[in-house]
C-alpha positions in Angstrom: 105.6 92.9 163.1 103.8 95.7 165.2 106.1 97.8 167.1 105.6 100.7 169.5 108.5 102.6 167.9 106.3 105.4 166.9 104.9 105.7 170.1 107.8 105.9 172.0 109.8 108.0 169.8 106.9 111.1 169.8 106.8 110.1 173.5 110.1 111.6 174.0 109.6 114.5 170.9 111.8 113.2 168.8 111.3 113.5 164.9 112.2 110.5 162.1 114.9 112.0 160.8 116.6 112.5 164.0 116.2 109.0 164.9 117.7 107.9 161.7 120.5 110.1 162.1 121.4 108.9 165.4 121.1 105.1 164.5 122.9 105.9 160.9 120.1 104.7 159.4 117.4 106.4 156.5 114.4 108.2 157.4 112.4 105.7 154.7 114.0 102.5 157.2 112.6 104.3 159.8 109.2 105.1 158.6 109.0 101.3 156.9 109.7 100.0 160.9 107.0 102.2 162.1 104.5 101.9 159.8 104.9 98.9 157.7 106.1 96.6 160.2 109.1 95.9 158.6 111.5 93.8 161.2 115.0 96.1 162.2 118.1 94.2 162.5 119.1 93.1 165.9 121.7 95.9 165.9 119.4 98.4 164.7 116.9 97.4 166.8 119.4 97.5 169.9 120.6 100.9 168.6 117.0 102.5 167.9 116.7 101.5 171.6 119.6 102.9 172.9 119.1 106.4 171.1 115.3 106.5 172.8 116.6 105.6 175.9 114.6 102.5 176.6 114.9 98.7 176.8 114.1 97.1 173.4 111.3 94.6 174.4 109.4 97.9 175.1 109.2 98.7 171.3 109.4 95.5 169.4 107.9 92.9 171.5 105.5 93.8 173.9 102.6 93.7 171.1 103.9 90.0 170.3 102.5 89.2 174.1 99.3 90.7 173.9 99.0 89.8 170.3 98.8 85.9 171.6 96.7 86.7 175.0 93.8 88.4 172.8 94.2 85.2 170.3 93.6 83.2 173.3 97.0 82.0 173.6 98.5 80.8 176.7 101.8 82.2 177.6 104.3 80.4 179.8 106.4 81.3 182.2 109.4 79.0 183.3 
């Protein structure tokens, strides 16, 4: 899974290891999300979100979107 997680958390200046702490997580969980794609809980996910101040779907799931639009994929919208 591509996230923007590293993105958004530099964004705001704040380091791995105080993004671990607030989400009472490890520094290696956060640096496997960021980097290796590895898939957060929902809670973590929801919590990584709350302690950057932003809405989830900005970090985790916008890529999925564009992911499909560049493959060609057509999105739909009920």
């Amino acid at each position: 899974m591509n996230n923007r997680l590293r993105e958004v958390r530099e964004d705001i200046g704040m380091s791995v290891a105080e993004l671990a702490r607030r989400v009472k997580t490890s520094r290696q969980t956060i640096t496997n999300i960021e980097l290796h794609g590895q898939e957060p809980s929902v809670g973590l996910a929801l919590a990584i979100a709350t302690a950057l101040k932003t809405d989830p779907y900005n970090i985790f799931f916008v890529n999925i979107v564009i992911q499909d639009l560049q493959k060609g994929n057509s999105i739909e919208v009920s």
